[in-house]
C-alpha positions as CSV (number, residue, x, y, z in Angstrom):
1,X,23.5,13.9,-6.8
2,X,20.5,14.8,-8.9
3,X,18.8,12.1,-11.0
4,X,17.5,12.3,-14.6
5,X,14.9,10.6,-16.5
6,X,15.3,10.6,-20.6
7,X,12.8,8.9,-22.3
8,X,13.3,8.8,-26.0
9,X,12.1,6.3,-28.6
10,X,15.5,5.9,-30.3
11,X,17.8,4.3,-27.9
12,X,20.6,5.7,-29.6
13,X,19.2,9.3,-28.5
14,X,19.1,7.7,-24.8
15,X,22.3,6.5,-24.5
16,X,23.9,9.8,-26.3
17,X,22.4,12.0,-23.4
18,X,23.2,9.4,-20.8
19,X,27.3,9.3,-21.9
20,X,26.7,13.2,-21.5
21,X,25.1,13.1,-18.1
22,X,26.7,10.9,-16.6
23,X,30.1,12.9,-17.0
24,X,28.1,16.0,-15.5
25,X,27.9,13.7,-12.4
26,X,24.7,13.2,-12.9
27,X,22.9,10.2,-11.7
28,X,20.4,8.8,-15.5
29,X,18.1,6.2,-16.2
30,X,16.6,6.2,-19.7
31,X,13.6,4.3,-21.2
32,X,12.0,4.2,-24.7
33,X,8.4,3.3,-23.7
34,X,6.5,6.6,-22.1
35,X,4.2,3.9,-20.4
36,X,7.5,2.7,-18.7
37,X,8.4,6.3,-17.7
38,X,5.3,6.4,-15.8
39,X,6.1,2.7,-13.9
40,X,9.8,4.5,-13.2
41,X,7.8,7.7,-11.3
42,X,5.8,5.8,-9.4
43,X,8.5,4.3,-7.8
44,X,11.6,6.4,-8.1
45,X,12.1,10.4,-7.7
46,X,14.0,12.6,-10.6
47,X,15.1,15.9,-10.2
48,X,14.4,16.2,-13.8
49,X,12.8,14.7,-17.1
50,X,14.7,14.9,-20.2
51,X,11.1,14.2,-22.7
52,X,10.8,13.9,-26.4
53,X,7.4,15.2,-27.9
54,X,7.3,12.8,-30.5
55,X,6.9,9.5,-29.7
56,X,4.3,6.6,-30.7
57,X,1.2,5.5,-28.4
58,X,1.7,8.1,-26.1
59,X,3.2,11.7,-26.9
60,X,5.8,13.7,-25.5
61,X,3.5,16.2,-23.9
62,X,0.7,13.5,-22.6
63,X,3.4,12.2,-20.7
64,X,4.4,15.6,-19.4
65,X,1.1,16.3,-18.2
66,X,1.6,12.5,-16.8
67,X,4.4,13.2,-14.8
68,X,3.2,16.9,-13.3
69,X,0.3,15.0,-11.8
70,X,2.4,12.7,-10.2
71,X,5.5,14.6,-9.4
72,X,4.9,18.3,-9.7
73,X,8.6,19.2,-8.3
74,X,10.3,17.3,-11.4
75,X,11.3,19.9,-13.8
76,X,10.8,18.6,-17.1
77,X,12.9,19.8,-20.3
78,X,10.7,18.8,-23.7
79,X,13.1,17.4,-27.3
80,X,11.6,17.9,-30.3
81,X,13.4,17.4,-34.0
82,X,9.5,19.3,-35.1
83,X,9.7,22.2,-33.2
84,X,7.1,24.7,-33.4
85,X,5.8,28.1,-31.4
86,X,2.5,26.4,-31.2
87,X,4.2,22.5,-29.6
88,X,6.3,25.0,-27.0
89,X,3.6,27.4,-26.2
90,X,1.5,23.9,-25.0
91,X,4.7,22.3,-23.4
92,X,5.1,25.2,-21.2
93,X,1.1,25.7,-20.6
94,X,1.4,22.3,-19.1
95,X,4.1,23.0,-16.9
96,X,7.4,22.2,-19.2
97,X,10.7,24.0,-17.8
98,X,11.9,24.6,-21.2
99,X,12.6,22.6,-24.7
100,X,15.1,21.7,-26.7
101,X,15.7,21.5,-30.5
102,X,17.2,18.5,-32.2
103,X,19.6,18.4,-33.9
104,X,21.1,20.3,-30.6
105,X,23.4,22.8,-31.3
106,X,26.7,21.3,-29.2
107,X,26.8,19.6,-25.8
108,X,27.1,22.8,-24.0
109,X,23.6,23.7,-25.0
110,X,22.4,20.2,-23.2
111,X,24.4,20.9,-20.3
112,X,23.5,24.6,-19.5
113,X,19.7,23.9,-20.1
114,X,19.9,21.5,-17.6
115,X,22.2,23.2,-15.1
116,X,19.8,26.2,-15.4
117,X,16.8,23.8,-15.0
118,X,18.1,22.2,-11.7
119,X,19.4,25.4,-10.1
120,X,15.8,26.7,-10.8
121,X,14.5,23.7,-9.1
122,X,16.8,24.0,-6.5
123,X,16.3,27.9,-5.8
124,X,12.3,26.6,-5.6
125,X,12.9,24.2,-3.0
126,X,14.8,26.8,-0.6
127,X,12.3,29.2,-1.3
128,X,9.2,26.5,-0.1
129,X,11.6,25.8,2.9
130,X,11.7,29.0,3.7
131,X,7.7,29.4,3.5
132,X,6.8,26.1,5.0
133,X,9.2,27.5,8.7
134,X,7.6,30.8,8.5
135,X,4.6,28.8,8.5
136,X,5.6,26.9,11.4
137,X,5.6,23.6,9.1
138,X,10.1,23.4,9.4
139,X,10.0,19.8,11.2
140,X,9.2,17.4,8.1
141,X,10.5,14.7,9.6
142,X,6.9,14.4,11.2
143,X,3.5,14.7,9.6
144,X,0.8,13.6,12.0
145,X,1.5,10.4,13.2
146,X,3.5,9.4,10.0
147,X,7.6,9.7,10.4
148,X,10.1,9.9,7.9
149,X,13.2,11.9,6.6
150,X,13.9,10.6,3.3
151,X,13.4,11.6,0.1
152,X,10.4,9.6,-0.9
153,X,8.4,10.3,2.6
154,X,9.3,14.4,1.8
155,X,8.1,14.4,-1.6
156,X,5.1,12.4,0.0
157,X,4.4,15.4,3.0
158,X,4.9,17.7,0.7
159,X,2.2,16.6,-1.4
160,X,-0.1,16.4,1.2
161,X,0.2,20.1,1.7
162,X,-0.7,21.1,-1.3
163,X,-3.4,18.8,-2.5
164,X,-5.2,18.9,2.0
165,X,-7.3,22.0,0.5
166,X,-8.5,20.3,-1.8
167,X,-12.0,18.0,-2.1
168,X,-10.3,15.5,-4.8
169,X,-10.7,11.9,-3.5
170,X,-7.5,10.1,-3.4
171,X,-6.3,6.8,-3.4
172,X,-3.7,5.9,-1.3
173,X,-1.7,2.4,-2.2
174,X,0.6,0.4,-0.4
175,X,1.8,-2.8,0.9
176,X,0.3,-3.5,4.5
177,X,1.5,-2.0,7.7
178,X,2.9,1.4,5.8
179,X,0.8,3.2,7.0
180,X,-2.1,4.3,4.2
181,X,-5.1,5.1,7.2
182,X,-2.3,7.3,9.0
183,X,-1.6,9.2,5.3
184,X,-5.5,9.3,5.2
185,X,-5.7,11.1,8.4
186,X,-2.9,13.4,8.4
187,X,-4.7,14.5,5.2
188,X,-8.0,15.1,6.7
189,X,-6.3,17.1,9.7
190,X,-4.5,19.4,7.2
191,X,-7.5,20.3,5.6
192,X,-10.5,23.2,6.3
193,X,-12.5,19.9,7.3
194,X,-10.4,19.4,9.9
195,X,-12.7,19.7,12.2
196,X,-15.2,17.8,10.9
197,X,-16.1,14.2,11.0
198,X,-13.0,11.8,9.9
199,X,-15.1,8.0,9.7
200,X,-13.5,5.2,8.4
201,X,-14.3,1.3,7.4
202,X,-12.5,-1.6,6.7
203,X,-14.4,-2.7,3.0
204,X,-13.0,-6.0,3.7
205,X,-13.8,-6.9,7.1
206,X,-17.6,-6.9,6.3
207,X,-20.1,-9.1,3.9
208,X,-21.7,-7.5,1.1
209,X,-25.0,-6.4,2.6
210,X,-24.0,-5.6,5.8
211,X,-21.6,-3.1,4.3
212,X,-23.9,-1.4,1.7
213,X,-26.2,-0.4,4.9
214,X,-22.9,0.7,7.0
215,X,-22.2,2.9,4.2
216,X,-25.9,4.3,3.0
217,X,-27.5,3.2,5.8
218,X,-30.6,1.4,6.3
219,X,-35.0,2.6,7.1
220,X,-36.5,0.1,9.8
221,X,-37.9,-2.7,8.5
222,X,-35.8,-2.8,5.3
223,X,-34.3,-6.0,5.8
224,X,-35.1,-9.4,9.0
225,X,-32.7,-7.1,11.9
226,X,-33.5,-3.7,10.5
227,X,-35.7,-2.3,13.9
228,X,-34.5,1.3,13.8
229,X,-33.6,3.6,11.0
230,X,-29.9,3.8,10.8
231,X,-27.9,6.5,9.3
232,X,-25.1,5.2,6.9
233,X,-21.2,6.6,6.8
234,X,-21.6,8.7,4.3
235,X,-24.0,10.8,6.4
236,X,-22.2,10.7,9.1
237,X,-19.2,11.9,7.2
238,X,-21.2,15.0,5.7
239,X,-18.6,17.9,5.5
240,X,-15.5,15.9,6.5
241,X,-13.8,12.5,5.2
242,X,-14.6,9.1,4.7
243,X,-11.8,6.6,4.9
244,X,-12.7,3.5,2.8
245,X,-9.8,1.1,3.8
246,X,-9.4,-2.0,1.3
247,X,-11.8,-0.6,-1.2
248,X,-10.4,-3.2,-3.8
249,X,-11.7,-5.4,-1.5
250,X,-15.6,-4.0,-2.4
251,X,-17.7,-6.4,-4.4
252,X,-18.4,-5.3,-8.2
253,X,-22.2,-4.3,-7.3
254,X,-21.7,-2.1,-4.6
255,X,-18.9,-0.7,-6.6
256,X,-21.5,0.7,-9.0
257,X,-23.4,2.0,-6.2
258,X,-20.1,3.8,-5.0
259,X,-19.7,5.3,-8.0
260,X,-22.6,6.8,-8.7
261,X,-22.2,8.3,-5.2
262,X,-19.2,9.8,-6.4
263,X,-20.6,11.4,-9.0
264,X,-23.1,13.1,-7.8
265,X,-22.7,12.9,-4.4
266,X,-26.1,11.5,-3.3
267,X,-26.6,8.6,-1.4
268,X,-30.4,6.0,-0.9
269,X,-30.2,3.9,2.2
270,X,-31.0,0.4,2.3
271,X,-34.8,0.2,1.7
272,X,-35.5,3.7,0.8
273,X,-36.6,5.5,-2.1
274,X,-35.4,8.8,-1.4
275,X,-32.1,10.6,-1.8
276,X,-29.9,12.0,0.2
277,X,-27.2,14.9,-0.3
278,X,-24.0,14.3,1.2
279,X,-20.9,16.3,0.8
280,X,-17.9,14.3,1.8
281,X,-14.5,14.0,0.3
282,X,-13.4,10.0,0.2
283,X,-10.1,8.9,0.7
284,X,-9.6,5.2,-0.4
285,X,-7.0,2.8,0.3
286,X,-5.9,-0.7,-1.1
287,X,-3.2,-2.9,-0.7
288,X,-4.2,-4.3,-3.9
289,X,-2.1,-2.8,-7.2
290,X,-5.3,-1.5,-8.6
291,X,-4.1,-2.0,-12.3
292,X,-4.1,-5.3,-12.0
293,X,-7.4,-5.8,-10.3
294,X,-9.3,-3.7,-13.3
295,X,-6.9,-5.9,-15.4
296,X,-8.6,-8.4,-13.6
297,X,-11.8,-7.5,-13.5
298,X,-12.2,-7.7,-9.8
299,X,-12.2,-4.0,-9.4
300,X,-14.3,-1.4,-12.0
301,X,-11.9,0.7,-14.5
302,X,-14.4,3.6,-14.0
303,X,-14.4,3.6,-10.5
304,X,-10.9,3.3,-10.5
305,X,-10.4,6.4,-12.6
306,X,-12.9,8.2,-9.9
307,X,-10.7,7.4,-7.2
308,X,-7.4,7.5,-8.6
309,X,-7.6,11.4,-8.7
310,X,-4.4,12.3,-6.4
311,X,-2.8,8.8,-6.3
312,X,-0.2,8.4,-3.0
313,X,2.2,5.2,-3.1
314,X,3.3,4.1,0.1
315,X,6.7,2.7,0.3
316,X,7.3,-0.3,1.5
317,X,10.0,0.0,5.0
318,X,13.0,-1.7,2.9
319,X,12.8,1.2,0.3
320,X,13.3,4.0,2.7
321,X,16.0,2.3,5.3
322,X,17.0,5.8,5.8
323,X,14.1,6.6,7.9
324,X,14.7,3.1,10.1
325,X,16.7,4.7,13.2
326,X,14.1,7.7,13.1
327,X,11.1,5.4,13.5
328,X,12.6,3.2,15.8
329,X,13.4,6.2,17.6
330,X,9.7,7.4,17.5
331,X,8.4,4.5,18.6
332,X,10.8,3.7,21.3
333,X,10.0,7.3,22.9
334,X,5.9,6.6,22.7
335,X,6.2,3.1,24.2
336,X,8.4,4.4,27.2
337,X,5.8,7.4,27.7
338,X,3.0,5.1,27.5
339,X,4.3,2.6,29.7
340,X,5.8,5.2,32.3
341,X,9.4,4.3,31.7
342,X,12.5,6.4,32.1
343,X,13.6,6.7,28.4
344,X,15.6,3.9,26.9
345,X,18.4,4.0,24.1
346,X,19.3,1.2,20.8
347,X,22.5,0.2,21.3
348,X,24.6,0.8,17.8
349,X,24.8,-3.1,17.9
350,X,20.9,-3.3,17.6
351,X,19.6,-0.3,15.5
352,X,22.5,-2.0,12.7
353,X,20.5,-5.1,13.5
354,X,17.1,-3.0,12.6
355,X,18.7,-0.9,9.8
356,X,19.4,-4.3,7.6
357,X,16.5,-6.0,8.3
358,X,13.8,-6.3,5.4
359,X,10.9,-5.3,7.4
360,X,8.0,-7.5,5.6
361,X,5.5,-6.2,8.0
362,X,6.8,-2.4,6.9
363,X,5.9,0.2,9.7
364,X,3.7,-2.1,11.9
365,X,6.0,-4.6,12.5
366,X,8.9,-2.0,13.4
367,X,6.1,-0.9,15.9
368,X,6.0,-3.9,17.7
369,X,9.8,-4.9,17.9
370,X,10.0,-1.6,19.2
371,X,7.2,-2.5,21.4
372,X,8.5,-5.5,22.5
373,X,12.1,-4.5,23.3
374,X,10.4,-1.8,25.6
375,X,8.7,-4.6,28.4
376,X,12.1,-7.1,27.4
377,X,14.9,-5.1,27.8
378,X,16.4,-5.6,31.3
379,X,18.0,-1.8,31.7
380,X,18.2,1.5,30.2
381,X,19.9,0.3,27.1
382,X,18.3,-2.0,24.0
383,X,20.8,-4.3,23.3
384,X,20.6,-7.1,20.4
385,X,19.3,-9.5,22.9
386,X,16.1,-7.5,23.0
387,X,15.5,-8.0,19.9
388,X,13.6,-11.4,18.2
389,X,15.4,-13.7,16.5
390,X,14.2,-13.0,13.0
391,X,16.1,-9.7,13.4
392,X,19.3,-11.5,13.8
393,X,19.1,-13.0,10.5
394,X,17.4,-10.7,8.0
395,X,19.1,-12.6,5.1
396,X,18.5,-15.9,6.1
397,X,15.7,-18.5,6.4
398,X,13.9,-17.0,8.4
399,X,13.7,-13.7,6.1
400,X,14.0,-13.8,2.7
401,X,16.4,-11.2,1.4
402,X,13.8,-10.2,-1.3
403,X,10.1,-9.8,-0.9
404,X,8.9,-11.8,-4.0
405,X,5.0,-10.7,-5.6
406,X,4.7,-12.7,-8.2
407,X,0.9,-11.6,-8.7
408,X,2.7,-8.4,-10.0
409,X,5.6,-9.8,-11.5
410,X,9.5,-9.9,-10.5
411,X,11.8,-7.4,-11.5
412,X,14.7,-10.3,-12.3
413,X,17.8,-7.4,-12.6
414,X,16.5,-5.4,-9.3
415,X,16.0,-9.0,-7.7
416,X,20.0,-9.8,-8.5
417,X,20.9,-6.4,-7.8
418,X,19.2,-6.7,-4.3
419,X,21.1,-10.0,-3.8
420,X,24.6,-9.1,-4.4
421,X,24.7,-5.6,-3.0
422,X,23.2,-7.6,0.3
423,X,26.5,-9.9,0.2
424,X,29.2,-7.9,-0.9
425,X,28.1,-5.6,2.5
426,X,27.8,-9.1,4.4
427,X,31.6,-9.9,3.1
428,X,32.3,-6.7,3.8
429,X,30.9,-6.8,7.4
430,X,32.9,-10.4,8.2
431,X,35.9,-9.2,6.9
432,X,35.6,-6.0,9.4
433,X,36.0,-3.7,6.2
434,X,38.9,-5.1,4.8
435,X,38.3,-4.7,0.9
436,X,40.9,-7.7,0.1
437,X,39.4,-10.2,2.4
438,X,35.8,-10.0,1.5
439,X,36.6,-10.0,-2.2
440,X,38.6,-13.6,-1.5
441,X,34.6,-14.4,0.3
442,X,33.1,-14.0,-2.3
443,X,35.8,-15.7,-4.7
444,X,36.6,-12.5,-6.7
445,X,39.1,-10.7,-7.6
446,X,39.9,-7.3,-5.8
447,X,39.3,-5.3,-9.2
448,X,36.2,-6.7,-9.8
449,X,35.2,-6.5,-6.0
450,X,36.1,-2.5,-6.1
451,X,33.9,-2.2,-9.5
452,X,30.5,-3.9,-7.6
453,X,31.2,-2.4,-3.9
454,X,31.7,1.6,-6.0
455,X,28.5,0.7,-7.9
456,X,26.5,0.2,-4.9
457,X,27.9,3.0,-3.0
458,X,26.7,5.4,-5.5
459,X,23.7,3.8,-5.7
């Protein structure tokens, strides 16, 4: 089912094109706020924007140009009641699919446009597959060490294709334990650096002045300790990548220093007068949301802005359940090589165990359950057993259904939407699929039951 974005400032407008969609079988979500379009991107992937070019603070075509940078596969269809050559000359220089008119014509003009848009799209896609096997690239479940076959962890490999060749820094975000230094990597290795250096630094494992001489480096005699010359990171790094793990971490005065490395590219060590070229592309990575530290003023706007040139999200395990079996999979194969095992198998009783847990730890903690069942399990097979107890009860005390941040606010509707859909399937589970009995569970009646259990199917 393909997924559409409109984003309109009269609601009216919205939920128009949405009653329309949604009979096309298409999957919509609509905002009024282009600032909220960008939230809805950054989380969430759409086949295709429906955008109108007039709209206050931010226009139509600022947030095309928006959503190309983050999501250049999203076909985007501009609206515009003030249409002229000049408006849909721009649109399509930015990298609009097409543009429609308002008043629109009749419904069948919505409905081809966009039909013609996602077939385009489509015909794209097959046409990349097809280059990406001839290129040897056809196994995306894999991208260095990173796994994944869903929909957000494709559009992620696929990006790092396209943007490897390039010298832009990134920054890579993420909850901890989804694997941000592994995205950093698999982007070094897939570029012509390759075979350069790839050096990397926790920001936040070391104090202030220790860390400004491990990055610049430090002349003898600079500071009490200081008995050699030493070279700094950045050297070390010249021609390849430097990895700069928990950079929201960094305190503000070496984040001016960083900066101004980034800009020009030249580094002073610790002591010294003189200054040093480097060329090295930096990847950065925080578990921070980074727009809340500026807001905060624990991490500089401008260096932000320097960093934040390809931004990568990593999702967090519970968003992409999809790829659960396939990781535990992966990891179960490199713990039975590594320990010189015969290969073992999950039971179907214990990858459902895995599959509906809520994986706060994200990848790493898979890694060591995985780990663990390995030197536990008693034979070939890893049955539920194997597994610790927490698993057992992913929706009880022990594991919290939701993963509350309150630092960046709780989305209340996603939070109750999380909550239900996790006990209708419970109901569902006790009542060994029998629709009747796990509406009487849950004290509802078998209509309303069918409504919820349809809505979250399609979901």
């Amino acid at each position: 089912m393909n997924s559409i974005l409109i984003v309109d400032d009269e609601e009216s407008m919205c939920e128009f094109l949405t009653i329309i969609l949604n009979k096309e079988g298409y999957k919509t979500r609509f905002t009024t706020r282009p600032h909220k379009a960008i939230e809805l991107f950054q989380s969430n992937f759409f086949d295709l924007a429906l955008i109108d070019i007039k709209m206050p603070k931010m226009s139509g075509l600022e947030l095309l140009k928006c959503i190309k940078e983050m999501s250049s596969e999203t076909h985007v269809i501009m609206m515009t009641a003030y249409a002229s050559t000049q408006t849909a000359v721009q649109a399509i220089k930015l990298g609009a699919y097409d543009y429609l008119t308002k008043p629109f014509k009749n419904n069948e003009e919505i409905k081809n446009i966009i039909k013609n848009a996602l077939e385009s799209k489509n015909l794209k896609e097959e046409n990349q597959a097809l280059r990406n096997e001839l290129l040897g690239l056809k196994d995306q479940y894999k991208l260095g060490n990173l796994v994944g076959k869903g929909k957000k962890m494709k559009k992620i490999f696929s990006m790092v294709y396209r943007i490897a060749e390039s010298r832009s820094t990134v920054l890579i975000t993420g909850e901890s334990g989804t694997g941000k230094e592994l995205m950093a990597r698999a982007i070094h290795m897939h570029s012509k650096q390759k075979d350069k250096a790839f050096v990397g630094i926790n920001c936040g494992a070391l104090p202030e002045g220790l860390l400004e001489s491990e990055l610049f480096g430090h002349v003898k005699g600079s500071f009490t300790g200081a008995v050699v010359t030493k070279m700094g990171l950045f050297e070390m790094a010249h021609e390849g990548t430097l990895f700069l793990d928990e950079i929201g971490t960094t305190p503000l005065s070496l984040q001016v220093k960083l900066l101004r490395v980034l800009q020009d590219q030249q580094i002073r060590k610790v002591g010294s007068t003189e200054k040093i070229q480097v060329n090295v592309r930096v990847i950065a990575a925080t578990n921070l949301d980074p727009q809340a530290a500026v807001a905060e003023g624990v991490f500089r706007e401008d260096l932000f802005y320097r960093l934040n040139v390809i931004p990568i999200q990593m999702p967090p395990l519970r968003e992409r359940s999809e790829d659960i079996p396939l990781l535990a999979n992966h990891f179960l194969s490199l713990n039975s090589q590594r320990m010189n095992q015969a290969p073992k198998k999950i039971s179907s009783e214990a990858m459902n165990l895995l599959t509906k847990y809520s994986w706060p730890g994200n990848v790493r903690e898979i890694e060591n359950v995985i780990e663990r069942a390995v030197i536990l399990a008693s034979n070939e097979i890893i049955y539920p057993e194997d597994l610790p107890e927490n698993i057992h009860s992913p929706s009880g005390k022990e594991q919290p259904m939701v993963n509350y941040n309150f630092e960046k606010g709780v989305d209340l509707e996603k939070v109750i939407d999380n909550i239900e859909k996790d006990l209708i399937f419970q109901a569902l589970d006790k009542s060994k699929g029998n629709k009747t009995q796990a509406a009487d569970l849950l004290n509802l009646s078998f209509r309303s039951f069918r409504y919820r259990l349809k809505k979250y199917l399609h979901d």
